[in-house]
Phi, psi and omega in degrees: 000170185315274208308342182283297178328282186314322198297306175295345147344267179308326138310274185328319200263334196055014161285112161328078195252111179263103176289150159258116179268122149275127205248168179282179174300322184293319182262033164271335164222093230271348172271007181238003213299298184298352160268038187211323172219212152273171186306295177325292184306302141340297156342259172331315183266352145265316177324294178324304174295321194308316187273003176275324187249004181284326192272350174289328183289355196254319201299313174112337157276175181283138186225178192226147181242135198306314199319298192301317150349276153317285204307312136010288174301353183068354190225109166264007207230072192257322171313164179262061144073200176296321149339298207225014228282024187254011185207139164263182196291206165244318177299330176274342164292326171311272166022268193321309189299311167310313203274351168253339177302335176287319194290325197276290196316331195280344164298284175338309195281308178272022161215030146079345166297120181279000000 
């Protein structure tokens, strides 16, 4: 698969590659998920991440899962609403940003990249 590929890249090339799982907005706290949409549709977009992060887990690269990320900030609901819910905001990319620069810088460091 794609994500098997980047991984054997990434090796091959020895270019760092850290994947990001993003959950939709409802699934940044998967336990208020029905006060925002339906139970089904809840479901559904966890059954989606789930298979989302089985498959970053099978891949063999390193991923970060967003979901904690959010849950972390303490503010889950970063996504664009009804509109958009697969992007974050500009308050969910800081979010996001906070929470992968320690993970990047400490990549960075152990393979010597500036």
């Amino acid at each position: 698969d794609q994500l098997t590929a980047l991984s054997t890249w990434s090796a091959a090339t020895t270019t760092p590659v850290i994947a990001l799982a993003l959950p939709d907005h409802t699934q940044a706290r998967p336990a208020e998920c029905t006060q925002h949409i339906s139970e089904k549709d809840c479901s559904d977009q966890a059954n989606a991440y789930r298979r989302i992060v089985e498959a970053l887990g099978r891949s063999g690269l390193r991923w970060v899962d967003g979901q904690r990320i959010y849950q972390a900030s303490g503010r889950p609901h970063f996504m664009g609403a009804d509109r958009d819910t697969g992007h974050p905001t500009a308050e969910g990319h800081r979010v996001l940003a906070s929470g992968l620069a320690p993970l990047i810088r400490t990549q960075l460091n152990t393979t010597g990249q500036q």
